[in-house]
Structures are given as structure tokens and as C-alpha cells.
C-alpha positions as CSV (number, residue, x, y, z in Angstrom):
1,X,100.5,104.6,51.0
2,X,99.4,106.8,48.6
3,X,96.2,109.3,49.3
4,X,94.7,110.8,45.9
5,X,92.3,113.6,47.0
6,X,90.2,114.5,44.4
7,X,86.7,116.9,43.7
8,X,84.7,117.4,41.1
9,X,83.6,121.2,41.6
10,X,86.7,123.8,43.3
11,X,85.0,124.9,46.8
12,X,84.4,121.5,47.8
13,X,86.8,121.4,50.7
14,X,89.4,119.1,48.8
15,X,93.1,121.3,49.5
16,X,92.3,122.5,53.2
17,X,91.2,118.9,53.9
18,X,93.4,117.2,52.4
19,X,96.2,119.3,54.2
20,X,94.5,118.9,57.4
21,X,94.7,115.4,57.1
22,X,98.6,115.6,56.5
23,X,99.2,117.8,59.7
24,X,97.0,115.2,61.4
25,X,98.8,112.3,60.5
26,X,102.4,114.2,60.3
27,X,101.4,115.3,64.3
28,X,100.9,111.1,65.0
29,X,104.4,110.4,64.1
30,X,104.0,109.6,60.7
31,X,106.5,111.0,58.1
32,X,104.1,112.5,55.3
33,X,104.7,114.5,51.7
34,X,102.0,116.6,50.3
35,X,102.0,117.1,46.6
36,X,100.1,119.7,45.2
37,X,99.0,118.7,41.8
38,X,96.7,121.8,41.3
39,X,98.3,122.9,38.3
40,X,97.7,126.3,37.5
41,X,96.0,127.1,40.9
42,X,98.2,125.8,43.6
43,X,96.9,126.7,47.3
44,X,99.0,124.1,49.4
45,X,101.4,127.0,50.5
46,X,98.8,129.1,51.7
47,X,97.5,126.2,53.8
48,X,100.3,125.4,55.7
49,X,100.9,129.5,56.2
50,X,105.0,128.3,54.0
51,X,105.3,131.5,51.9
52,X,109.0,130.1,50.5
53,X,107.0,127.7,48.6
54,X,105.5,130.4,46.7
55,X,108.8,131.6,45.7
56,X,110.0,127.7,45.5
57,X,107.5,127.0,42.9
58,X,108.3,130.2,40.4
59,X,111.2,127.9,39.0
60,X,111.3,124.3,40.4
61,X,107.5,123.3,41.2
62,X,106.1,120.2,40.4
63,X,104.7,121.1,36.8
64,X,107.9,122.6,35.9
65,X,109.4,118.8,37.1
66,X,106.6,116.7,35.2
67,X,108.0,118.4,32.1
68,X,111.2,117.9,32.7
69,X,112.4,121.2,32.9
70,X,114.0,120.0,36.5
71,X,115.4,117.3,38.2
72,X,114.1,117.3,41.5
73,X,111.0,119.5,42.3
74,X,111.2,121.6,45.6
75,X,110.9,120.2,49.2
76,X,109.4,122.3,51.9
77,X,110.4,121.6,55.5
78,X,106.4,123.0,56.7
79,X,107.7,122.3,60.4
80,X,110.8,124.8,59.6
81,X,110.0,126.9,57.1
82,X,106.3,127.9,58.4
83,X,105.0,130.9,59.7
84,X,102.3,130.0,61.8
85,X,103.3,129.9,65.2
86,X,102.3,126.8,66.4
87,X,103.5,125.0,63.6
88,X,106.8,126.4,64.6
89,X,107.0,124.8,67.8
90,X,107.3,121.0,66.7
91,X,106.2,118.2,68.8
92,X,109.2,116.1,69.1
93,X,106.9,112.8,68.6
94,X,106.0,114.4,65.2
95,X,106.8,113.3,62.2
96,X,108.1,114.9,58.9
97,X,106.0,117.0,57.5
98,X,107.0,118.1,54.0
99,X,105.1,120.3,51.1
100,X,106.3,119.6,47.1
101,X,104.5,123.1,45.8
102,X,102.9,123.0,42.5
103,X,103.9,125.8,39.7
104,X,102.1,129.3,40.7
105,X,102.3,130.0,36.7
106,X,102.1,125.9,35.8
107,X,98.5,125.6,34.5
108,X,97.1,121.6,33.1
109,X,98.9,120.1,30.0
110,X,98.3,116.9,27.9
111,X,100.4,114.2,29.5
112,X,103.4,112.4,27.5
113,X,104.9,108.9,27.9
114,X,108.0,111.5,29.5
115,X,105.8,112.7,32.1
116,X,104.0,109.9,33.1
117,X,107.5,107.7,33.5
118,X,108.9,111.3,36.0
119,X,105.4,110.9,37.4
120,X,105.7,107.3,38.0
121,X,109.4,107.6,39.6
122,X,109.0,110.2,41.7
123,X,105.6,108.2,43.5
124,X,107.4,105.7,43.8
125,X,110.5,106.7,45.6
126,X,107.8,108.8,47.7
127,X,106.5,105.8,48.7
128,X,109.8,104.5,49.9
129,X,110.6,107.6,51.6
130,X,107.4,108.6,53.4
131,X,104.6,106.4,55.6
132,X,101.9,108.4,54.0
133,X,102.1,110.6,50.3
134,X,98.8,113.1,49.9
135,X,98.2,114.2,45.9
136,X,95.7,116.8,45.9
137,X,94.5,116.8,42.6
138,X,92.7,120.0,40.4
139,X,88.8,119.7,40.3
140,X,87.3,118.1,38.0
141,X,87.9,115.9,34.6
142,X,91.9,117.0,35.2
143,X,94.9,115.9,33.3
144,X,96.5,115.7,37.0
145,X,93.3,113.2,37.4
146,X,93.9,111.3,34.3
147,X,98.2,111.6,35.0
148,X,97.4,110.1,38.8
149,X,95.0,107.1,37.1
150,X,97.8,106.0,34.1
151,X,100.9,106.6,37.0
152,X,99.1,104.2,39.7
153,X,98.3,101.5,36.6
154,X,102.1,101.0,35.6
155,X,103.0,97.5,36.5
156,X,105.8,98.8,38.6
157,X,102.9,100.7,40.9
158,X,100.6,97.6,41.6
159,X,102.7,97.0,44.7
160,X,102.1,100.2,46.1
161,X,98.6,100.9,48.0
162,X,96.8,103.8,46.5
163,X,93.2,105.0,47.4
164,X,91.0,107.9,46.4
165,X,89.1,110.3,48.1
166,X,86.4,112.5,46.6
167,X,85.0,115.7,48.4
168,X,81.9,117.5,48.1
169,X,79.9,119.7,50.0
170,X,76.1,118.5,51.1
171,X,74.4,119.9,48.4
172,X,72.5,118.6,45.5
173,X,75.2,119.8,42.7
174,X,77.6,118.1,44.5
175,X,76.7,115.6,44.9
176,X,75.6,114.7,41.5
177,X,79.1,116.2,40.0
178,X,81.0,114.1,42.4
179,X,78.7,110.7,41.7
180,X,79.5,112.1,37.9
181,X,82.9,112.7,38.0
182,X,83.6,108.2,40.1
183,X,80.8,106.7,37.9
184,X,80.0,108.8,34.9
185,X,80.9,107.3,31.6
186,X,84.2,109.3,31.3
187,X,84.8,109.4,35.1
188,X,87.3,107.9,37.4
189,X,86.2,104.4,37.5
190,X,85.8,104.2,33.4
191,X,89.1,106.1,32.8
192,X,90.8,103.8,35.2
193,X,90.2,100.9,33.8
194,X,90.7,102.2,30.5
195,X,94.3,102.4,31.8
196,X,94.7,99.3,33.0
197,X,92.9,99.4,36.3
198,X,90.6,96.5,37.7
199,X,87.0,98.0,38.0
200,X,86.1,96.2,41.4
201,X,89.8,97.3,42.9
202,X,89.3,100.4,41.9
203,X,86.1,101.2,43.1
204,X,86.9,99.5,46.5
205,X,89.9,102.1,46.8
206,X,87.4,105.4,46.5
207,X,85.7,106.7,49.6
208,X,83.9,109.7,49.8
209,X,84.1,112.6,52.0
210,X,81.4,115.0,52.7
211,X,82.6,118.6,53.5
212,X,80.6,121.5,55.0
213,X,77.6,119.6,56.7
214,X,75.8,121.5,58.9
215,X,74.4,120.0,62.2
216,X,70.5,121.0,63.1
217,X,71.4,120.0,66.8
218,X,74.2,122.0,67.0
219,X,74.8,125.0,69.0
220,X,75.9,127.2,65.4
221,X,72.1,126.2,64.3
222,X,70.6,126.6,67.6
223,X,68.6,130.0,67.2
224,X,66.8,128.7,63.5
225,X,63.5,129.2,63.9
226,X,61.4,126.0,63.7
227,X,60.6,126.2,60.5
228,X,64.0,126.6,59.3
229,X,65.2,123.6,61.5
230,X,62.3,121.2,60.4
231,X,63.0,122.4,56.7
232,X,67.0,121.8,57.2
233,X,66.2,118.3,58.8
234,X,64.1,117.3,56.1
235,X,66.5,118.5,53.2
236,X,68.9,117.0,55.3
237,X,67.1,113.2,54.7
238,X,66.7,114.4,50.9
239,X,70.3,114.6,50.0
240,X,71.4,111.1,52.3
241,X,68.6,109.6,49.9
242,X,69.9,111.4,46.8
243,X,73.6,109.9,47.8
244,X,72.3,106.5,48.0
245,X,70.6,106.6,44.8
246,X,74.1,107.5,43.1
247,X,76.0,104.6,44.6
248,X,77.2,107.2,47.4
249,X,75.7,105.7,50.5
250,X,76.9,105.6,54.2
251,X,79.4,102.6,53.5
252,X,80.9,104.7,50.9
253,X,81.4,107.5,53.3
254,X,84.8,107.6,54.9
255,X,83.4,111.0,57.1
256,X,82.5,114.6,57.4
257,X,83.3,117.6,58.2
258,X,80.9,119.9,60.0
259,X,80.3,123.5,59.0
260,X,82.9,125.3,60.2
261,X,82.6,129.1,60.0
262,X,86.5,129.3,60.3
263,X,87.1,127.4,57.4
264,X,84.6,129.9,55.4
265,X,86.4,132.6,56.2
266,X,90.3,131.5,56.0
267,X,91.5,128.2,54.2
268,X,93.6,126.7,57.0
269,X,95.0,124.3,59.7
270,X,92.7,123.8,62.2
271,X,95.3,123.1,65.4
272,X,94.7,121.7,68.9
273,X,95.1,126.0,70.2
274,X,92.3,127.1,67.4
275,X,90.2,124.5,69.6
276,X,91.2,124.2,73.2
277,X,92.7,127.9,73.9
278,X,91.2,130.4,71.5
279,X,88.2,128.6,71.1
280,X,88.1,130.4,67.5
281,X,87.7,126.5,65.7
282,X,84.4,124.1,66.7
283,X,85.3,120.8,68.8
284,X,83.2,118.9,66.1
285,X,85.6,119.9,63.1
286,X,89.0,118.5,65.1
287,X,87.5,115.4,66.2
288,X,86.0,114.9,62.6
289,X,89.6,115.3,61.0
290,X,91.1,113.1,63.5
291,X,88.7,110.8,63.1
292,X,89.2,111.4,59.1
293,X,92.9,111.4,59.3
294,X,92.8,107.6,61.4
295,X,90.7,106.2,58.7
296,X,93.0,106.9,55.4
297,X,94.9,103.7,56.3
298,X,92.6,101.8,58.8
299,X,91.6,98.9,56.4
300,X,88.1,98.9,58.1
301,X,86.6,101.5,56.7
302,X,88.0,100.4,53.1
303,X,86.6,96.9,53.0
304,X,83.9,96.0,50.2
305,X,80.3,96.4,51.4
């Protein structure tokens, strides 16, 4: 299955989700690529704490594939070639867990009938390859966006199960910019079937996933005075009401992630140790992932309200 993880403003969550929800899935037993099509501003490597993929990507990253400056774009081994240390030490139930770096110096460029038909082979042999391909896509109206919508619309991908995830955080901008960027006359439904999607397919295969909520009844938010909880609470019904009105209610939700003050300062995996030993990571945020992570391919949460 293919997972396209897409956001209309950068800041919305969208890489150190995205990758949290390959580790997730990759620590299940599932063998999993992550692609990072964030041309130009490539943060995958940081993620997963794989500094070889910086190097990797000077020469033989995925922008410089697209163009066909390469044959085959560079595979990290995240289990092998990691530095954080309890990434090192591998479940043996685990599955593959394998980074495809995006150019440090790539940047976006117009697509060509070239690129799109490299683009279109190397999904599909993915596919073959791996239980579960991630694509985190550059924020915004991207030409990795619009390459990812003509790619999955080839005849030769119809076969292949692709859906869409959009993050935002739980504020007002975003989530008008993400209902924008799904429903708005140029956006991701309208572009898609442009290119040869079907509209009520499409929209079936986009869920959307709300990053950075934070809880009143949590202990973080505990010591807000009243005022501030009552005021937080109300704003709270204000943007649930604001969702619904842009076609972004609770059935459209696949989950979200809480407010997590490690995430704000450091853009990384949140592991079972972060949780259960150092305490350093909130209980909320790793059941929220795992519960994210189940959902990409549970066909429950993806059926047509």
C-alpha cells in the first residue's frame, strides 16, 4: 500500500509523523520504505537520527533519480545505519525499515513525461517489495503533490492501493489551508481528477490528521487558570465546528496527536524507552501513533461516511 502524507503549511507535523508512523508499523513486522519527496528541504534523515543519508543524498537522492541523473536512488538500512541507540538494537520481530533520502541541494521542478514514467516504476516495484511505502510530500501546492496525483492515475497504478493523509495543526489557519489545499479549486481532489482520478475514490482515500492538539484535562494544562481552561475549551468547540463546516468533520479524521512538548523541541522518534523508562515523551502521544499507525491500512476507518 501506498501512504501519501501531505500538508498544506510546513510546521504541521507531516515528516516527524509521517516517520513515526513508519517505525510504528516497521516495529509490527511490516517491511516499510520511506520516501522523502521534500525536494529542496529534505528532513527524513534527521528523523530517523541516519546521518549517511545526508551524505547519500549529495549524489544519488531521489530528485537527482526523478531526473534521471541515476539509476537507482539510495537505500538506507535505518535499523543498521542509525545512530540512535535504541534504533540500534533491532527487535528480531521487526520488519525492514528502509529510508530513500531526498536531494539536500534538490529543490521542486516541473515534471516531464521522463519523470513521471521513473516515478511511476519505482512505486510500483516499491509496492512489490514492501507491505507498506510512506511518500512524504513538500507542503503545499508542490510539484512532488501534483508528480504523486499523475503517478497514482497511470493505468498501470489503479491496482495499487493508495491513500492520502493531510496534517494540520488545531488552529484556524490550518485548518482552512488544509480544507484549501483537498477541496479548493486547484487542490488535491480537482487536480486529481484532472489527471484521471475518480472524484468520489479519490476523496474516499484522504483522511485527515490533526497534529499538536492540546488536551484541557490533561496533566501538561493542569495549572491554567480557569479562565484560560474555559477559554481553551471553548476555542476548542470553535475549531471542531470550523472543521465540519470545511468538509473536515470527525469521520474524516483518521486521529491526533496531542501536544507534545518533545516534539517542539526536537523533530524525532518517539520510542517505547522515551515513554516507559525516561519518561521524557507523554503516554498520550505513543498510544496516539499506535493507534495512528493501525489505522493506515485498517479499511474501517477508510470507508465512506
Amino acid at each position: 500500500m501506498l501512504i501519501f502524507a501531505a500538508s498544506d503549511k510546513g510546521g504541521a507535523g507531516r515528516s516527524v509523523t509521517s516517520a513515526n508512523l513508519a517505525y510504528r508499523r516497521a516495529l509490527a513486522g511490516d517491511e516499510v520504505c520511506y520516501l522523502d519527496f521534500d525536494f529542496g528541504s529534505p528532513t527524513a534523515s534527521a528523523v530517523f537520527d541516519v546521518p549517511e543519508a545526508r551524505r547519500a543524498a549529495e549524489d544519488y537522492g531521489l530528485h537527482a533519480y526523478l531526473k534521471g541523473e541515476v539509476v537507482e536512488p539510495a537505500r538506507i538500512d535505518v535499523w543498521a545505519e542509525t545512530e540512535h541507540w535504541v534504533l540500534r538494537n533491532r527487535p528480531s520481530c521487526s520488519g525492514r525499515l528502509v529510508l530513500m533520502p531526498g536531494d539536500l541541494s534538490g529543490g521542486d521542478f516541473a515534471t516531464t513525461e521522463n519523470d513521471l514514467r521513473r516515478c511511476v516504476d519505482l512505486l510500483l516495484k516499491l509496492h512489490h517489495e514492501f507491505d507498506l511505502v510512506i511518500v512524504d510530500l513538500r507542503a503545499g501546492r508542490s510539484y512532488a503533490l501534483d508528480l504523486a496525483l499523475a503517478a497514482t492515475a497511470q493505468p498501470e497504478m489503479r491496482a495499487v492501493p493508495a491513500r492520502w493523509l493531510v496534517l494540520h495543526r488545531w488552529t484556524r489557519q490550518h485548518v482552512a489551508g488544509a480544507a484549501h489545499l483537498v477541496f479548493g479549486r486547484r487542490g488535491l481532489v480537482a487536480s486529481g481528477v484532472a489527471r484521471g482520478h475518480d472524484a468520489d475514490a479519490l476523496r474516499g482515500a484522504i483522511r485527515f490528521v490533526r497534529s499538536a492538539v492540546p488536551d484541557p484535562d490533561s496533566p501538561l494544562w493542569s495549572q491554567a487558570r480557569p479562565a484560560q481552561s474555559v477559554w481553551m475549551r471553548v476555542r476548542d468547540g470553535d475549531l471542531e465546528q470550523l472543521a465540519s463546516e470545511h468538509g473536515m468533520g470527525r469521520s474524516q479524521v483518521l486521529g491526533s496527536v496531542p501536544f507534545e512538548p518533545v516534539l517542539q523541541w526536537r523533530e524525532q522518534l518517539i520510542t517505547d524507552e522515551d515513554v516507559l523508562d525516561s519518561q521524557i515523551a507523554d503516554m498520550t502521544t505513543w498510544q496516539a501513533l499506535r493507534d495512528l499507525a493501525a489505522r493506515l491500512t485498517d479499511d474501517r476507518h477508510w470507508e465512506v461516511a
